[in-house]
Backbone as a chain_set.jsonl record, in Angstrom:
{"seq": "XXXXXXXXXXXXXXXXXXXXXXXXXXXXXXXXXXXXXXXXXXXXXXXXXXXXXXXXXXXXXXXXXXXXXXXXXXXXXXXXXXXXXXXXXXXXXXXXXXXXXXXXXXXXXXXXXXXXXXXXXXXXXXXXXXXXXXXXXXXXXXXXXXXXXXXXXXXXXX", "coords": {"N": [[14.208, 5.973, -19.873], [12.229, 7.873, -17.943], [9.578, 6.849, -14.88], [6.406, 7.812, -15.722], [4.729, 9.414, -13.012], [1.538, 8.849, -11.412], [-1.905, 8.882, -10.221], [-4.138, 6.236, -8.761], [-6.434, 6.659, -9.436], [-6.644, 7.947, -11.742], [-5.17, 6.311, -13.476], [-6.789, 4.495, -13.962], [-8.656, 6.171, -15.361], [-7.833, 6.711, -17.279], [-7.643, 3.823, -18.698], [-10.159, 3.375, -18.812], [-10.696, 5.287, -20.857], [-9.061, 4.007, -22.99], [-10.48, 1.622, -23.553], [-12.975, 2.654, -24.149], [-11.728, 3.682, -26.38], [-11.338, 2.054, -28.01], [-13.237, -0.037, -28.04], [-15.612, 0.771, -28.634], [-15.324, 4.017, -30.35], [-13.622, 3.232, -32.096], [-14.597, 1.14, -34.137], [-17.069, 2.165, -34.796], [-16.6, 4.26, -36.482], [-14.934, 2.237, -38.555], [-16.791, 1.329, -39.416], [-18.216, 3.775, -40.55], [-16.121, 4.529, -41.852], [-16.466, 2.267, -44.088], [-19.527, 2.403, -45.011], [-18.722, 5.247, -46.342], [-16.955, 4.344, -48.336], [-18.397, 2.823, -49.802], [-20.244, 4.729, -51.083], [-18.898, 5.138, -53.53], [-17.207, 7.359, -55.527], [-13.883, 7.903, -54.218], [-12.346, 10.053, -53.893], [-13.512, 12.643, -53.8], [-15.534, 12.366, -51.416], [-16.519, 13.629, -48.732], [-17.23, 12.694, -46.672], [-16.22, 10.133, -46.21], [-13.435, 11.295, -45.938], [-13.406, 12.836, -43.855], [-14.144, 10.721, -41.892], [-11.603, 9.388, -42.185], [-9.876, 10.962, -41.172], [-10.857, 10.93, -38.547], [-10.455, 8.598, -37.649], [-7.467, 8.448, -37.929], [-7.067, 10.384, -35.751], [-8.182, 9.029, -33.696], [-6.492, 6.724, -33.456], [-4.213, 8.008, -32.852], [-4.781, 9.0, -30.277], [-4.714, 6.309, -28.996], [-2.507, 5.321, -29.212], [-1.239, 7.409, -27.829], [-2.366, 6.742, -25.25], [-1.82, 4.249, -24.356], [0.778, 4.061, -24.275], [1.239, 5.907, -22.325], [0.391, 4.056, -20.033], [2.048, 1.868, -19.961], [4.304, 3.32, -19.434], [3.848, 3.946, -16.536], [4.058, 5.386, -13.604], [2.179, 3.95, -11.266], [0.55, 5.431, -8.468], [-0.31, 4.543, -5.138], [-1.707, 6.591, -3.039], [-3.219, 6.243, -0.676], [-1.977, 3.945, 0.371], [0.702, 4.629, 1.038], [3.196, 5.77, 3.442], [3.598, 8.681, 4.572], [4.517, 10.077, 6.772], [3.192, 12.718, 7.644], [3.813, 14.452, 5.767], [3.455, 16.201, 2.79], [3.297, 14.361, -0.043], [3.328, 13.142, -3.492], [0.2, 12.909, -5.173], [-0.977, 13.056, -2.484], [-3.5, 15.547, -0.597], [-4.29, 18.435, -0.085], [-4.626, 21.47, 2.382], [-4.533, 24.742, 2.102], [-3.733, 27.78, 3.253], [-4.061, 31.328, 1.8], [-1.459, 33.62, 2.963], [-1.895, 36.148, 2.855], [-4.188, 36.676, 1.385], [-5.836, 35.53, 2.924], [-7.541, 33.603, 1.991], [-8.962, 30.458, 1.786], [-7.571, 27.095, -0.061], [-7.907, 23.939, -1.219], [-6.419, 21.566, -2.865], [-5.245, 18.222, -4.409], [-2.331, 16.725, -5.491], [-1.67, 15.666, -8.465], [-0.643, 13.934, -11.272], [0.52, 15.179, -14.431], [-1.196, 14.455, -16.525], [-3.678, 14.71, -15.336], [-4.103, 16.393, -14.008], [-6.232, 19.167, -13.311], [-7.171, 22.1, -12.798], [-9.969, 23.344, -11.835], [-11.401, 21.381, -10.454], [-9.595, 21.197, -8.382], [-7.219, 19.499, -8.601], [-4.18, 19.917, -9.036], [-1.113, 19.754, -11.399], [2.056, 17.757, -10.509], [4.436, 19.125, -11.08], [3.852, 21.93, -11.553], [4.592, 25.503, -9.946], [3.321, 25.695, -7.516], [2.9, 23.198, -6.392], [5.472, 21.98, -6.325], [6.539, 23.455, -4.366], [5.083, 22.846, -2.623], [5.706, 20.009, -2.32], [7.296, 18.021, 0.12], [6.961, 19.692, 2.209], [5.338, 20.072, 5.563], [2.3, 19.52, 7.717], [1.669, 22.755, 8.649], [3.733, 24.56, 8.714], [5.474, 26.955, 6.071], [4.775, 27.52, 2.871], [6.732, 29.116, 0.297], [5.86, 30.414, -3.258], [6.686, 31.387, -6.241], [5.012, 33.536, -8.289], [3.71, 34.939, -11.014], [2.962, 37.369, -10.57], [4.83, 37.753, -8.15], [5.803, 36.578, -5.105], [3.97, 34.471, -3.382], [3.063, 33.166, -0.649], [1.923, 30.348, 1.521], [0.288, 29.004, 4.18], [0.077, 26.099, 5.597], [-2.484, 23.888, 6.131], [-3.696, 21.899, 6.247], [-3.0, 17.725, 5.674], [-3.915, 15.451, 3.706], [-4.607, 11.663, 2.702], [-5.721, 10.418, 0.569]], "CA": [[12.939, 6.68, -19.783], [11.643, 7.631, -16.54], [8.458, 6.794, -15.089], [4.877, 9.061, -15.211], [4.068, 9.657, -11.933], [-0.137, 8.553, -11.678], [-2.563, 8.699, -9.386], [-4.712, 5.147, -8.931], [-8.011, 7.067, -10.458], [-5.985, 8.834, -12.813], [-4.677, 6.132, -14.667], [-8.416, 3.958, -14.414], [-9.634, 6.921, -16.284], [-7.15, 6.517, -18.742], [-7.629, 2.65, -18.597], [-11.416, 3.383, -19.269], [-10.848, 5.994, -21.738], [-8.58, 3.408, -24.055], [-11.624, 0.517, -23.414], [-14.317, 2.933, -25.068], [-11.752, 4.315, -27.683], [-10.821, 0.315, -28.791], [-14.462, -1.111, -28.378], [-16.721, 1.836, -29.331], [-15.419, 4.868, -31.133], [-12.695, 3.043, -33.786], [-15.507, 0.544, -34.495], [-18.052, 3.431, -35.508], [-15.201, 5.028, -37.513], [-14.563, 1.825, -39.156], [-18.41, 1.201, -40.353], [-18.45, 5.015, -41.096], [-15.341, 4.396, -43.667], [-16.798, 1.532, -45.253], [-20.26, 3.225, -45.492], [-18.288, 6.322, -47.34], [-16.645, 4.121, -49.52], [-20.184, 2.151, -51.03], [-21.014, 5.799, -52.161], [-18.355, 5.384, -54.558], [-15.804, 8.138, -55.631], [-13.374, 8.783, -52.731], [-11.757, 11.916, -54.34], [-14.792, 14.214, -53.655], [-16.358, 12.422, -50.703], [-16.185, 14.086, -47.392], [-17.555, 11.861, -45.586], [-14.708, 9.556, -46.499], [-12.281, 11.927, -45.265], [-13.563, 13.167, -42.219], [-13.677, 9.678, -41.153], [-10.285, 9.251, -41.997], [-9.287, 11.807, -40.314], [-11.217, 10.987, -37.399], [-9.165, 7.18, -37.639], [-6.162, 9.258, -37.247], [-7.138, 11.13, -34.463], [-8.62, 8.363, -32.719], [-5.428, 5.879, -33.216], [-2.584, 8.302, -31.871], [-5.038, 9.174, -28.757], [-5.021, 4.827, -28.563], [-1.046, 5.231, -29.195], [-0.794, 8.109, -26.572], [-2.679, 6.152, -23.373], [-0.914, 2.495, -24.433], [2.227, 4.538, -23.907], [1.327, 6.48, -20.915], [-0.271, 3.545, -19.345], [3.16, 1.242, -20.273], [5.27, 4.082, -18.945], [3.197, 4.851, -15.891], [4.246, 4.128, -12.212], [0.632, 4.077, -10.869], [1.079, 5.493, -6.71], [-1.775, 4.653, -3.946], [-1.671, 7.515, -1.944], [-3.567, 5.714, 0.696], [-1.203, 2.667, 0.992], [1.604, 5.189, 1.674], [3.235, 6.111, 4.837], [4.493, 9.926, 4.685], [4.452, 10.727, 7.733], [2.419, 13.809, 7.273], [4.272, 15.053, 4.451], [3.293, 16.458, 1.459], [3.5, 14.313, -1.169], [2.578, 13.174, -4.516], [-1.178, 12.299, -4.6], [-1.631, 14.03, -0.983], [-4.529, 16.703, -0.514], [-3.345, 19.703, 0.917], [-5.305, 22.75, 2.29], [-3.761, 25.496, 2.086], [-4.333, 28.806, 3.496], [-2.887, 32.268, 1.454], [-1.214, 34.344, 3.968], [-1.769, 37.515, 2.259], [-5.969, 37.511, 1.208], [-6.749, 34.615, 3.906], [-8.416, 32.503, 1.369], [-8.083, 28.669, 1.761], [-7.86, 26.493, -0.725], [-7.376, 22.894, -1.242], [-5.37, 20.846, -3.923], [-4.658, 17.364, -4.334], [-1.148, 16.886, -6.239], [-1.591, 14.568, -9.453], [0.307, 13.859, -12.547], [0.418, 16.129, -15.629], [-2.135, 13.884, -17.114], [-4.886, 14.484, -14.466], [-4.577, 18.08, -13.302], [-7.34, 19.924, -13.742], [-7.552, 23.183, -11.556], [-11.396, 23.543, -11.592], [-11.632, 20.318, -9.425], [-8.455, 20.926, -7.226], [-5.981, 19.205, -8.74], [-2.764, 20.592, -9.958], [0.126, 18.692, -11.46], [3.428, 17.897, -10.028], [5.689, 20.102, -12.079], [3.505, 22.844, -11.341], [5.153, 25.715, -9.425], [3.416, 25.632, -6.085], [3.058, 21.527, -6.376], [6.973, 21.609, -6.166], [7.012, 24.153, -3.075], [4.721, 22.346, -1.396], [6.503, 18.835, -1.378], [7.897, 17.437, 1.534], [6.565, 20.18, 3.785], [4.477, 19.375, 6.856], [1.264, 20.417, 8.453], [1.972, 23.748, 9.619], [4.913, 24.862, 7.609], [5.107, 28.12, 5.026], [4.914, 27.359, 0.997], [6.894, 30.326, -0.808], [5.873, 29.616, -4.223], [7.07, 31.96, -7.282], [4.057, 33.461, -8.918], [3.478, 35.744, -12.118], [2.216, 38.401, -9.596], [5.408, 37.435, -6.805], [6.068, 35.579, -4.164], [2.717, 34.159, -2.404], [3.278, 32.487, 0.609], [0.542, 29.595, 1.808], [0.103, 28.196, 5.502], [-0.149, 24.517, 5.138], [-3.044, 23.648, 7.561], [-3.974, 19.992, 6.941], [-2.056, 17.108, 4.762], [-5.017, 14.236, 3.893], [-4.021, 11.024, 1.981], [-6.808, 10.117, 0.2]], "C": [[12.46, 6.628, -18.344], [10.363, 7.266, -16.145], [7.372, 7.944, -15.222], [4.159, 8.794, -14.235], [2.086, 9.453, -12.42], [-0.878, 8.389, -10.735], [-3.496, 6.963, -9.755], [-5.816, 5.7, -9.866], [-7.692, 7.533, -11.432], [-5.414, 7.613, -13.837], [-5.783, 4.625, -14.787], [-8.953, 4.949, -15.0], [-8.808, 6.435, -17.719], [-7.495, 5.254, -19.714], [-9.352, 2.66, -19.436], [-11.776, 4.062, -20.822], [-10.196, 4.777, -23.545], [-9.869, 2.549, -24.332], [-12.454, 1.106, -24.533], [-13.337, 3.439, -26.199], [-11.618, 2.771, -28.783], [-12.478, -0.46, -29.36], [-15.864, -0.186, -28.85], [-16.608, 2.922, -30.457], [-14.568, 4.004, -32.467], [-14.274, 1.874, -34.276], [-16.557, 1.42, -35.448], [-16.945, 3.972, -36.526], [-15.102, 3.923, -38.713], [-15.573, 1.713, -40.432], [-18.58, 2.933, -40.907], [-17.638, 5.2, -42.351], [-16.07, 3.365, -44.794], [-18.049, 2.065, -46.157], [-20.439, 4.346, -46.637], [-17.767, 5.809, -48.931], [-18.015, 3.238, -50.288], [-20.73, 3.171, -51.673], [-20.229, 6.169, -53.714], [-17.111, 6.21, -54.563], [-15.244, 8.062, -54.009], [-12.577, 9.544, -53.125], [-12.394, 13.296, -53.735], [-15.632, 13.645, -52.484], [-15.944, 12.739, -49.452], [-16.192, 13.458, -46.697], [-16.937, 10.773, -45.617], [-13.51, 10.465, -45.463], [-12.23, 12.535, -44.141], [-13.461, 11.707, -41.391], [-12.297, 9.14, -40.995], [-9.871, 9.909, -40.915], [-9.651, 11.595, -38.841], [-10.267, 9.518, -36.602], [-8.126, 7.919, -37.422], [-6.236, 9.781, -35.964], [-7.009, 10.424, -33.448], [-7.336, 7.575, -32.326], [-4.789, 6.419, -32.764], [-3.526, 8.501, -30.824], [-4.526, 7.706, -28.322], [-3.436, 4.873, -28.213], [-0.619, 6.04, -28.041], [-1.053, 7.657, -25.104], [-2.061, 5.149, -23.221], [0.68, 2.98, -23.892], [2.536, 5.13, -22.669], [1.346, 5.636, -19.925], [1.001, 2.452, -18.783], [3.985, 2.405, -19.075], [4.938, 4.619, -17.455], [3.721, 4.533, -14.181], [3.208, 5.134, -11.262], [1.365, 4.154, -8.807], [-0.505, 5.327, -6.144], [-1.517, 5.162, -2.865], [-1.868, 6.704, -0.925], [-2.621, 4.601, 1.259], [0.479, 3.469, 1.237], [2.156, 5.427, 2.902], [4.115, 7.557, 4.995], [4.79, 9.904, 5.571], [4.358, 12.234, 7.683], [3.173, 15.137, 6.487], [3.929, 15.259, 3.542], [3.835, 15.869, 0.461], [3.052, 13.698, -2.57], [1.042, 11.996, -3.88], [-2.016, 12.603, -3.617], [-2.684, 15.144, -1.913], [-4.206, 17.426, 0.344], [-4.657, 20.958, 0.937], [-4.713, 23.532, 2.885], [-4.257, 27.052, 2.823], [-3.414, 30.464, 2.79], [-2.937, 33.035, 2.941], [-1.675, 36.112, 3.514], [-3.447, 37.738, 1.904], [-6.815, 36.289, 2.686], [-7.764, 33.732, 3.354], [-8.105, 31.141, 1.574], [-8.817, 28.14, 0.769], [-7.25, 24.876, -0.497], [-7.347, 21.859, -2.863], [-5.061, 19.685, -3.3], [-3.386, 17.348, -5.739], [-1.087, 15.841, -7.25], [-0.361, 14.765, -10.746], [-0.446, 14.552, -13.472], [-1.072, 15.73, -16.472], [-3.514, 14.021, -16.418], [-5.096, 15.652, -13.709], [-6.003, 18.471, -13.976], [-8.013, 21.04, -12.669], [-9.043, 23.377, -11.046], [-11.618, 22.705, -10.476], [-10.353, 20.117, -8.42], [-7.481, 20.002, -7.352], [-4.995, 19.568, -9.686], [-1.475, 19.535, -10.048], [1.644, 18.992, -10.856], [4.181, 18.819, -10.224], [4.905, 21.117, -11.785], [4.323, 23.742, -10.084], [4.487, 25.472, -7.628], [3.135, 23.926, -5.637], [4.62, 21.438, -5.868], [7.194, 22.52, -5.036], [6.381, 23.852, -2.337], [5.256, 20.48, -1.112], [7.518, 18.904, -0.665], [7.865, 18.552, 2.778], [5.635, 19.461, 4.33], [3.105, 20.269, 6.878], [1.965, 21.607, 9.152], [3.364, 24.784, 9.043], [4.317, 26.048, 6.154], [5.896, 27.544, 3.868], [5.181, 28.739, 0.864], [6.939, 30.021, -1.989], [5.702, 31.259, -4.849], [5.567, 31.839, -7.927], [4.191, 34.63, -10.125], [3.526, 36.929, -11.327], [3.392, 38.673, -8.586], [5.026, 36.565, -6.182], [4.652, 35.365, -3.326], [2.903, 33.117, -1.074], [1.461, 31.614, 1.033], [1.055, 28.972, 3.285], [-0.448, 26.392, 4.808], [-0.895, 23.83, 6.26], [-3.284, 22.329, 7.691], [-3.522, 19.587, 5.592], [-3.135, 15.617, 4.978], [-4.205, 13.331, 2.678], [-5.305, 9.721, 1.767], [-7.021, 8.907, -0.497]], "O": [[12.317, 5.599, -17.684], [9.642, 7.289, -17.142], [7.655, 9.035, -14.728], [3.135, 8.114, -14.296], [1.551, 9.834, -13.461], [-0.465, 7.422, -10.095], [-3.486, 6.549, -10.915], [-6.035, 5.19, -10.965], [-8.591, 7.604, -12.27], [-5.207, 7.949, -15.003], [-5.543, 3.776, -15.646], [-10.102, 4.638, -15.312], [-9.179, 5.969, -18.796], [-7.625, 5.315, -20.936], [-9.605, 2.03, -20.463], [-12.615, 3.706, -21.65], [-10.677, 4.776, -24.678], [-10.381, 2.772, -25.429], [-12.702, 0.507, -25.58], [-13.986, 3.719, -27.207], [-11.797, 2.642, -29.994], [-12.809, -1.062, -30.382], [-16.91, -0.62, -29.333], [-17.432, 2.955, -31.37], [-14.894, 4.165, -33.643], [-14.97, 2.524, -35.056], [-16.72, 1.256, -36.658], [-17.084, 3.492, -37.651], [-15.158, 4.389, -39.851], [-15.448, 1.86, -41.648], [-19.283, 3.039, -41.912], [-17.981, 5.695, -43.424], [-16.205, 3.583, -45.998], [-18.016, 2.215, -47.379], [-21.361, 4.551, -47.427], [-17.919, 6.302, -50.049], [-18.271, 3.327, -51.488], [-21.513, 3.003, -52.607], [-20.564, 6.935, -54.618], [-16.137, 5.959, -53.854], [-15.891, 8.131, -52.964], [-11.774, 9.731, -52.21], [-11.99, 14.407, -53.392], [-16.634, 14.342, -52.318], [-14.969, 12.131, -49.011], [-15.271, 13.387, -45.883], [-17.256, 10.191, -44.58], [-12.955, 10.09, -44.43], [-11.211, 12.765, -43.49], [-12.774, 11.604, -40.375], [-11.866, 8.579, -39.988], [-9.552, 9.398, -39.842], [-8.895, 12.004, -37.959], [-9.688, 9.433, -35.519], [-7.921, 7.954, -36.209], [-5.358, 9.536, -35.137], [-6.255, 10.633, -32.498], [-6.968, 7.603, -31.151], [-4.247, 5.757, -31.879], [-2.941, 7.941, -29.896], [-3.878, 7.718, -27.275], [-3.06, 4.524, -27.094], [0.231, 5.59, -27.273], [-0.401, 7.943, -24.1], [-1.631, 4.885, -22.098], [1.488, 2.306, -23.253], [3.586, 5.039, -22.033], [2.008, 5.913, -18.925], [1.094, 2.152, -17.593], [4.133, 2.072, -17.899], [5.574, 5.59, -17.047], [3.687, 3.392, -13.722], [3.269, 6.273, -10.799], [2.138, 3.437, -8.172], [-1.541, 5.824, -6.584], [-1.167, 4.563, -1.848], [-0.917, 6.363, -0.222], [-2.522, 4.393, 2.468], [1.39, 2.736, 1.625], [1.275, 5.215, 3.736], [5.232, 7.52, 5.511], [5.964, 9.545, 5.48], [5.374, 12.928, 7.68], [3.069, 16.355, 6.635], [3.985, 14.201, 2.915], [4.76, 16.436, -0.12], [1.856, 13.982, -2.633], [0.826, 11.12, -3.043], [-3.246, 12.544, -3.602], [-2.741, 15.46, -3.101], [-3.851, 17.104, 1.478], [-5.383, 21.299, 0.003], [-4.298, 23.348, 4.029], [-5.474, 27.228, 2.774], [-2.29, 30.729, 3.216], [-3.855, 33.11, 3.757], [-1.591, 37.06, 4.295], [-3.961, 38.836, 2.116], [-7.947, 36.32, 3.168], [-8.661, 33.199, 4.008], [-6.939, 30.75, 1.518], [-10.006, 28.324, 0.508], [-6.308, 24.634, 0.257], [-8.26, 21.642, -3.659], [-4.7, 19.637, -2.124], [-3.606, 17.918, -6.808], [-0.336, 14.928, -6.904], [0.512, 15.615, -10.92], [-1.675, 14.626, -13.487], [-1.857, 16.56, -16.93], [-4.471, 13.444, -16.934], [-6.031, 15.882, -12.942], [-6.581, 18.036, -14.972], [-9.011, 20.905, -11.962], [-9.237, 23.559, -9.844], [-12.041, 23.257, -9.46], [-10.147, 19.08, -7.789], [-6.858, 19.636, -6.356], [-5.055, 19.501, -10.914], [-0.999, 18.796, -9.185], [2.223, 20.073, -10.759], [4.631, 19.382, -9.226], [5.872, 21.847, -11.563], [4.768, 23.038, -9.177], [5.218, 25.119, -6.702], [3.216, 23.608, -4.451], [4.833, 20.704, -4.903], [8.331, 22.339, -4.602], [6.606, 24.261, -1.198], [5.191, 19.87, -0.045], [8.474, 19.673, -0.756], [8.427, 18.473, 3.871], [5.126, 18.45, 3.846], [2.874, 21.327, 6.293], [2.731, 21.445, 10.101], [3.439, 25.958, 9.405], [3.268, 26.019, 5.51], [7.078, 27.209, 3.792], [4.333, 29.586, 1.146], [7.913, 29.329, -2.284], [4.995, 32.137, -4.355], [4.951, 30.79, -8.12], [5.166, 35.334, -9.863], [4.511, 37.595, -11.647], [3.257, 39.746, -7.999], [4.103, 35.8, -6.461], [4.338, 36.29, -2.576], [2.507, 31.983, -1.343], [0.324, 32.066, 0.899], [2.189, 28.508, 3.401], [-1.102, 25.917, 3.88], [-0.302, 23.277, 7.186], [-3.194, 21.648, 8.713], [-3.492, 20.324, 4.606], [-3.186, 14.911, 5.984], [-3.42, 13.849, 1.884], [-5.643, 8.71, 2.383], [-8.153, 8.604, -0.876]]}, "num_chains": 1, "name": "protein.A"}
């Protein structure tokens, strides 16, 4: 099994996210089953079975971060030494060559993209055409639309 690439904040969210699902939500869940069952039948009570169901939900998320978190090989951008290379974890601003817009992207793991806030995951196509270029260097990255080309103006390591 290989590892999952992780940013340091990226896998303290995760770290945080297991904390409140272990010591807050299964807890409520648990008092919400027992609650359902003092009303008696559990054939016909909903509120029985939505809590179940919500115990299910909640345990494979607990099973999915214990596994990510196990499997994870956590990187600190900052304690890196690229030498001003693009790579995982870097913040890149980019410039398109074609509308002159700049944008900037930091490069996280699958688990922590989230385009709205500028980060896109590894495996993504222009994530993989922009590692191991430099400041200054042209990204041709395969798009739905064609080929977009990006200027690579500054490489921060945050």
């Amino acid at each position: 099994m290989s590892r999952i690439p992780i940013t340091v904040n990226g896998a303290e969210k995760l770290r945080e996210e297991l904390y409140h699902l272990k010591a807050v939500v299964r807890p409520r869940i648990i008092q919400a089953i027992a609650d359902a069952r003092a009303h008696g039948d559990l054939k016909e009570n909903a509120e029985y079975h939505a809590a179940r169901e919500q115990q299910s939900f909640t345990e494979g998320r607990i099973a999915e971060i214990e596994f990510k978190l196990a499997h994870a090989q956590i990187i600190d951008v900052t304690k890196l030494n690229p030498s001003g290379k693009v790579v995982f974890g870097a913040t890149v601003e980019l410039e398109d060559l074609e509308t002159s817009e700049t944008v900037i992207y930091q490069i996280v793991g699958e688990d922590e993209a989230d385009i709205k806030v500028g980060r896109i995951s590894i495996t993504s196509p222009i994530a993989r055409a922009l590692i191991g270029k430099q400041r200054e260097d042209i990204a041709s990255v395969q798009a739905p639309g064609g080929i977009r080309e990006y200027d690579i103006r500054e490489v921060r390591y945050l």
